[in-house]
N, C-alpha and C positions, 0 to 999 in steps of 0.2 A: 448513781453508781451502786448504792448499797441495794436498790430494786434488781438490778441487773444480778449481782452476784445471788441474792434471795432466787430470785427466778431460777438461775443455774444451779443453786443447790435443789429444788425445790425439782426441778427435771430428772437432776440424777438418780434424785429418792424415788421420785413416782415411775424410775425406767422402767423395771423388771418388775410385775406383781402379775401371776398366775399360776394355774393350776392345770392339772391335767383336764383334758379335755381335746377337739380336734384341732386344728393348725392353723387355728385363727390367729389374727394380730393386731390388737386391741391399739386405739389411737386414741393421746389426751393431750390436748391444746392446752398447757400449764402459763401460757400469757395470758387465756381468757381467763381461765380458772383468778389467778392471782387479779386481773383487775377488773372482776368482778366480785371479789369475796371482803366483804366486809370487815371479818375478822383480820386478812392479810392487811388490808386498807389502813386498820383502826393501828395494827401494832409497826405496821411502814409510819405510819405519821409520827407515833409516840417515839421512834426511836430516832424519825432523821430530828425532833422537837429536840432531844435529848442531845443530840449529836452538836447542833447549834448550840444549844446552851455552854458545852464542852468550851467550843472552842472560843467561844465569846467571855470566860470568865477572864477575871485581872488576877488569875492565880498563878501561879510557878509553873512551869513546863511541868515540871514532876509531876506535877497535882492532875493538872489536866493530862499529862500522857496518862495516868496511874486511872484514873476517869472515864478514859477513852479506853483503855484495857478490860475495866469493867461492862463498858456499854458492849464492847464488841462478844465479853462471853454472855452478855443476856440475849445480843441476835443471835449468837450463834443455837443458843437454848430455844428462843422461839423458832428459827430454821427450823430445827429438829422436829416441834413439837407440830408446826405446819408441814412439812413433807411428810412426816408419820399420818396425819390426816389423808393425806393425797392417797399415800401409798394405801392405807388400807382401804379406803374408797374404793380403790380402783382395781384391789386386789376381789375385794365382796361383787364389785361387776363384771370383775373377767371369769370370778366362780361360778357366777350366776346363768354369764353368757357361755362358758367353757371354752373361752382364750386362754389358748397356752401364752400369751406373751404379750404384754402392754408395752408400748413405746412412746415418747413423748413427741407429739404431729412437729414441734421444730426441726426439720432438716431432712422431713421426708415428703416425696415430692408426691404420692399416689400411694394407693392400696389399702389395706387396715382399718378396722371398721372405728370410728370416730367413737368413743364413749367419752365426750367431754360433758355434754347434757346431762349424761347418768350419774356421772362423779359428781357435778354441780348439786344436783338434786339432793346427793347422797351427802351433800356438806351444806345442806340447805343454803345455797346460793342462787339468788334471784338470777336467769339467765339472762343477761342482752342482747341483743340481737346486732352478731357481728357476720360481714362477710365470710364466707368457708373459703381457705385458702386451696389455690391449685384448681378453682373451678372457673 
């Protein structure tokens, strides 16, 4: 669940990054991206780690909601600090390439030139080799 919403925040940020340039429309697969990146990987684990411990103590509801309020503003701090990566990634390849406009490839079915490789690259993430959707 908490992958899921990461992912959805992590889309929204990486939506819009470009610059002037011709009328291109820049495309970034943010489900490869996230489970392929190691750093996404290392801090998903450390917090669903944290999330169990939560709810596993023999402490007071207090305690553990007051716990669970903490944990949830440090994901929401790493969100941030992970779609700020994306975003500017992908902002530096749509400059590079001169896409006016980067979209995130869930829920588009054709067109838009793919720059998930480039962002990878650009966030040194080892690529794996996944099917390309819609082909």
């Amino acid at each position: 669940m908490r992958n899921h919403k990461l992912a959805i925040l992590i889309c929204a940020a990486a939506m819009l990054a470009g610059c002037a340039g011709h009328s291109s429309i820049g495309l970034v697969d943010v489900q490869r991206i996230v489970s392929n990146w190691p750093e996404y990987q290392g801090y998903q684990n450390q917090l669903l780690t944290e999330e169990r411990s939560i709810s596993s103590r023999r402490e007071s509801a207090t305690r553990r909601q007051r716990d669970a309020l903490g944990l949830e503003r440090k994901y929401s701090k790493v969100t941030d600090q992970l779609s700020a990566q994306i975003r500017d990634a992908a902002g530096k390849i749509a400059s590079q390439s001169q896409l006016k406009l980067v979209l995130t490839r869930e829920g588009i079915g054709y067109g838009g030139v793919d720059i998930t490789s480039q962002v990878e690259k650009a966030l040194n993430i080892t690529e794996k080799a996944t099917p390309t959707p819609g082909i």
